[in-house]
Backbone as CSV, one residue per row, in Angstrom:
resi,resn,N_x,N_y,N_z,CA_x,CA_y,CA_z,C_x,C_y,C_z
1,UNK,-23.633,-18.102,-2.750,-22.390,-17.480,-3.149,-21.823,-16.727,-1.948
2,UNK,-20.650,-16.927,-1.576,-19.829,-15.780,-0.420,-19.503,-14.695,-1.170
3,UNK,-19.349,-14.119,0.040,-19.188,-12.299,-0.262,-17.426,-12.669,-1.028
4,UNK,-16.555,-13.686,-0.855,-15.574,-13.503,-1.853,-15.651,-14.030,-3.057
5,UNK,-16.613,-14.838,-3.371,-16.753,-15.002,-4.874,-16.823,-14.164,-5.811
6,UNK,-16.104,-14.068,-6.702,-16.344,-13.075,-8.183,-17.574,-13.402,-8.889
7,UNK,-17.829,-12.100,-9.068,-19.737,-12.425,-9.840,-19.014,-11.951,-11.162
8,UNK,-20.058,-12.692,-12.031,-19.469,-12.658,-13.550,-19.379,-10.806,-14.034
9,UNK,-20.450,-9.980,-13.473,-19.890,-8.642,-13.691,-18.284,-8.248,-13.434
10,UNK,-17.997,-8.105,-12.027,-17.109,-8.250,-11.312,-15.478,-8.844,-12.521
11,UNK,-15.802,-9.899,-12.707,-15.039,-10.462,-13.905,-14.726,-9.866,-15.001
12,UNK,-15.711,-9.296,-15.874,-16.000,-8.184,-16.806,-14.971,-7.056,-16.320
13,UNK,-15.402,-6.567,-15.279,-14.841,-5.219,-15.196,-13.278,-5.129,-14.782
14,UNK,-12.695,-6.319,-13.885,-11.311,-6.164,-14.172,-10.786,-6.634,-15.131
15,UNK,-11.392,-7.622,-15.912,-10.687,-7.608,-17.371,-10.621,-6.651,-17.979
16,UNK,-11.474,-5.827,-18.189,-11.178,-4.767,-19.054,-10.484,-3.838,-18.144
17,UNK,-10.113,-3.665,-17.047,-9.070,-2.963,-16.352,-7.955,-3.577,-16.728
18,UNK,-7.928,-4.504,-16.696,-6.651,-5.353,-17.191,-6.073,-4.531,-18.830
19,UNK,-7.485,-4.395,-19.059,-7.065,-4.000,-20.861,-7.573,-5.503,-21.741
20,UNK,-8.751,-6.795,-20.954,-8.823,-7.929,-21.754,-10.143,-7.765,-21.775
21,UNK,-10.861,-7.001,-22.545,-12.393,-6.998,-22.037,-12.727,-8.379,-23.195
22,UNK,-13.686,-8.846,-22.506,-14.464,-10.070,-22.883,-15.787,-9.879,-22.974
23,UNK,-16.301,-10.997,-23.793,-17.334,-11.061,-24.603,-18.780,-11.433,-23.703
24,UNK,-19.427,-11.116,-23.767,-20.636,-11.144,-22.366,-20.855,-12.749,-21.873
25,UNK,-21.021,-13.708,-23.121,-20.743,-14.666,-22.881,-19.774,-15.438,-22.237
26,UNK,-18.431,-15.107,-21.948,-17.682,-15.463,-20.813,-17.391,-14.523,-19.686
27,UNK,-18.424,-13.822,-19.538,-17.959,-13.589,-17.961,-18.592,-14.395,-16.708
28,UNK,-19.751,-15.221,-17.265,-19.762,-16.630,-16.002,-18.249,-17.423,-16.151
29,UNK,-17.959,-17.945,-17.171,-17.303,-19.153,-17.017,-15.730,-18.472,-16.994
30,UNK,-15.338,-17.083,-16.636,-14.245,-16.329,-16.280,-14.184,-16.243,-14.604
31,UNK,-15.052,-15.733,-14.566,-15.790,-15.527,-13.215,-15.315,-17.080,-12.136
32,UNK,-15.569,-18.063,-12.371,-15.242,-19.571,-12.341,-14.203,-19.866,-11.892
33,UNK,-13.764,-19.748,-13.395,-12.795,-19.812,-13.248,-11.378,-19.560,-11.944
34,UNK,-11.626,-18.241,-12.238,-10.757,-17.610,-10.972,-11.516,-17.582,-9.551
35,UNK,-12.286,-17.634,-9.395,-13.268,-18.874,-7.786,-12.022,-19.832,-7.698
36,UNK,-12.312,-20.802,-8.813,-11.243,-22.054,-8.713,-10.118,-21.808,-8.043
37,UNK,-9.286,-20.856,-8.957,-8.347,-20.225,-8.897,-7.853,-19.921,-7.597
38,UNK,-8.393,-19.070,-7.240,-8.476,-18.587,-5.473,-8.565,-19.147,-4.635
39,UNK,-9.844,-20.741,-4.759,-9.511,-21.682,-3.837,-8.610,-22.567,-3.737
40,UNK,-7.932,-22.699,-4.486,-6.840,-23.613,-4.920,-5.379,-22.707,-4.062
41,UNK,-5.396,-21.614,-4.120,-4.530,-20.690,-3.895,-4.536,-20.747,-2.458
42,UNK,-5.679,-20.597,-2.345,-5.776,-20.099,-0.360,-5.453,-21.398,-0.026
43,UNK,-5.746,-22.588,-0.418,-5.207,-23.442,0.823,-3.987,-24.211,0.546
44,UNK,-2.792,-23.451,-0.991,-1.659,-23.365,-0.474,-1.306,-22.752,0.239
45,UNK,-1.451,-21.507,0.377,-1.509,-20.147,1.614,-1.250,-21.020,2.907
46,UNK,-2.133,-21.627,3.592,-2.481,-22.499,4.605,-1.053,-23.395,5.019
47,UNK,-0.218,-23.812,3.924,0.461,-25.007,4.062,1.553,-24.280,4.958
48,UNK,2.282,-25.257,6.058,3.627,-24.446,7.129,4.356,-25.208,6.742
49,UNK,5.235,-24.459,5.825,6.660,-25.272,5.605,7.695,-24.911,6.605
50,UNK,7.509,-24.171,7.517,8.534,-24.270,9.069,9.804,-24.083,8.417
51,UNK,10.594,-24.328,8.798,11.860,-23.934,8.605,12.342,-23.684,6.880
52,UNK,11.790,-24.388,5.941,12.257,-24.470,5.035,12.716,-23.352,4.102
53,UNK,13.559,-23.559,3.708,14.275,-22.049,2.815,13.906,-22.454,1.539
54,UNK,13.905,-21.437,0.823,13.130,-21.147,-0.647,14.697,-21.338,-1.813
55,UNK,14.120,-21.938,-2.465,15.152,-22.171,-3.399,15.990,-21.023,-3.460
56,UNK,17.312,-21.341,-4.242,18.314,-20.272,-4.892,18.043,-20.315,-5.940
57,UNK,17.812,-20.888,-6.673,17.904,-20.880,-8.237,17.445,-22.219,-8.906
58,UNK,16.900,-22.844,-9.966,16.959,-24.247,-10.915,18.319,-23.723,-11.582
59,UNK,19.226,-24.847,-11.968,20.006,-24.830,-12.584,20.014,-25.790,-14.010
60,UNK,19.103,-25.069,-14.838,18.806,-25.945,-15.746,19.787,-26.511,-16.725
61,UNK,19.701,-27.563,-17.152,21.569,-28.119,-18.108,22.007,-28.744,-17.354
62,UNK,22.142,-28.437,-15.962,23.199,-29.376,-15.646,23.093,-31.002,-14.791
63,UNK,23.954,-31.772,-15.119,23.858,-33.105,-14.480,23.193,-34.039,-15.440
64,UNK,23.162,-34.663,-15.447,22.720,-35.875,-16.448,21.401,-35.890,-16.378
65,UNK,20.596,-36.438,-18.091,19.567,-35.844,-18.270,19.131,-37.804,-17.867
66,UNK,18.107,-38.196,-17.255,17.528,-39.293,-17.135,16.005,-38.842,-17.414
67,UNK,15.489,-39.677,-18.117,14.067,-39.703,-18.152,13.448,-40.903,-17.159
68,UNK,14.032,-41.581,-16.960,13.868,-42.570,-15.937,12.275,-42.289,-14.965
69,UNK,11.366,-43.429,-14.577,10.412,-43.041,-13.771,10.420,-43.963,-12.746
């Protein structure tokens, strides 16, 4: 385990900081969970979109609806 993995205590205790305390039985598979979570995260982190500008807005409604694939 790395020193950034969440240990299922660890899990426990900010849930219930959160205000979601959980049942002893899921704080491995909480714990996991957000591991996943985090690695999945960091190596969007990683990605260089270089110049690209961040949306303005979705403009949902408008333009013709195609379901087309």
């Amino acid at each position: 385990m790395s020193a950034a993995e969440l240990t299922p205590l660890e899990a426990a205790r900010w849930a219930a900081r959160a205000g979601l305390p959980l049942p002893a039985d899921r704080h491995a598979a909480v714990a996991a969970t957000a591991d996943h979570i985090h690695s999945v995260v960091s190596v969007l982190r990683e990605l260089d979109f270089g110049e690209t500008h961040p949306t303005t807005g979705h403009h949902h409604g408008r333009g013709e609806n195609d379901a087309t694939v």
